[in-house]
C-alpha positions in Angstrom: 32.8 -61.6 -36.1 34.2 -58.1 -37.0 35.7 -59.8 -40.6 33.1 -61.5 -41.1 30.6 -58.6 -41.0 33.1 -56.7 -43.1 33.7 -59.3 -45.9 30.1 -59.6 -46.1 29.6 -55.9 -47.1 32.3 -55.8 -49.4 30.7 -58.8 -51.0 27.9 -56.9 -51.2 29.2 -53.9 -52.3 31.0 -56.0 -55.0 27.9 -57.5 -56.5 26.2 -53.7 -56.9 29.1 -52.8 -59.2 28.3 -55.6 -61.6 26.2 -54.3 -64.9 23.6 -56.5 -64.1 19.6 -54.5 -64.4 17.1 -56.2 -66.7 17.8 -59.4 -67.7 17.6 -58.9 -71.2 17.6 -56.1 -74.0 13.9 -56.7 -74.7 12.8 -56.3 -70.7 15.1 -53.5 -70.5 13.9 -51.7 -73.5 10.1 -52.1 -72.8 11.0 -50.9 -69.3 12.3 -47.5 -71.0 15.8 -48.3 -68.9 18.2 -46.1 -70.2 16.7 -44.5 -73.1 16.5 -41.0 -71.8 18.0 -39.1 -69.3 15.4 -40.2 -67.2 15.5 -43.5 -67.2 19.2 -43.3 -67.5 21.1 -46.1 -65.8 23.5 -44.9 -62.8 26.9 -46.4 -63.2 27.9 -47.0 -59.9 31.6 -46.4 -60.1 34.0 -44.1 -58.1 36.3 -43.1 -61.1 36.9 -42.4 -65.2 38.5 -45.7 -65.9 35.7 -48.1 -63.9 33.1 -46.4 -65.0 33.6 -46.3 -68.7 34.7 -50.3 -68.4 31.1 -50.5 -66.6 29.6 -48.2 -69.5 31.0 -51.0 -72.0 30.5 -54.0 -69.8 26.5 -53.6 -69.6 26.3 -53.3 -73.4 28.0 -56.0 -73.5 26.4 -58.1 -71.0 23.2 -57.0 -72.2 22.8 -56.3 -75.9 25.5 -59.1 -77.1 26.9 -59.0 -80.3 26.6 -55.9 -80.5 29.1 -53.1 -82.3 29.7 -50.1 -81.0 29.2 -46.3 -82.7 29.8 -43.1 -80.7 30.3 -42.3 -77.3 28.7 -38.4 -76.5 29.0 -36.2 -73.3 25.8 -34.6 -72.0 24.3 -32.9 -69.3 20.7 -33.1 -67.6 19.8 -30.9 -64.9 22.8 -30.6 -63.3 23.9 -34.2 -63.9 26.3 -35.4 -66.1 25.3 -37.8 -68.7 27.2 -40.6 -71.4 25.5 -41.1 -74.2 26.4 -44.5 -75.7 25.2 -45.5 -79.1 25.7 -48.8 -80.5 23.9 -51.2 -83.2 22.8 -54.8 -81.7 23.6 -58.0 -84.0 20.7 -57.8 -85.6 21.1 -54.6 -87.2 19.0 -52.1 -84.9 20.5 -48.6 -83.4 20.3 -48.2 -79.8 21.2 -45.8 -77.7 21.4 -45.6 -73.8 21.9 -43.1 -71.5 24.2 -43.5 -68.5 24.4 -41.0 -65.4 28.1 -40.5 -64.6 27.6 -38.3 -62.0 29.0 -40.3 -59.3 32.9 -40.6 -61.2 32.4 -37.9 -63.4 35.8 -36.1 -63.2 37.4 -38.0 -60.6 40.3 -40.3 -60.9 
């Protein structure tokens, strides 16, 4: 019962660290997810590498196609933020804010 009880919370666990939030760039964008500091979308990684991967994986995920521009570092309160901007496949410039604060500097 014990192993059971733990696989199922690190199954759970598991499927919060997927990028999956709106299920697509036009619900996310009328939503306002992730267009300002905000709204910014919490990566939920422990460390650097996982959490740019994320970063890249939700863009990805979300917003297909799409080519990325610029990656910028910025700070909110006392939060840091990434600040990812990319054009979609259709031409448009987005850009969406990520809060790093949970693997910012670690790992």
């Amino acid at each position: 019962m014990k192993h059971f009880l733990l696989l199922a919370f690190a199954a759970a666990l598991a499927s919060c660290a997927s990028p999956t939030s709106p299920t697509s760039p036009a619900t996310a964008a009328a939503a306002g997810v992730g267009s300002s500091y905000r709204t910014a979308i919490v990566v939920p990684a422990t460390n650097e590498i996982s959490g740019v991967q994320w970063e890249y994986a939700y863009i990805r995920t979300h917003y297909p196609g799409s080519k990325f521009m610029y990656q910028a570092l910025g700070s909110y309160g006392s939060k840091p933020y990434d600040i990812m901007t990319f054009k979609t496949a259709d031409g448009k410039q987005h850009t969406l804010y990520f809060d790093i604060s949970r693997y910012f500097g670690r790992y």
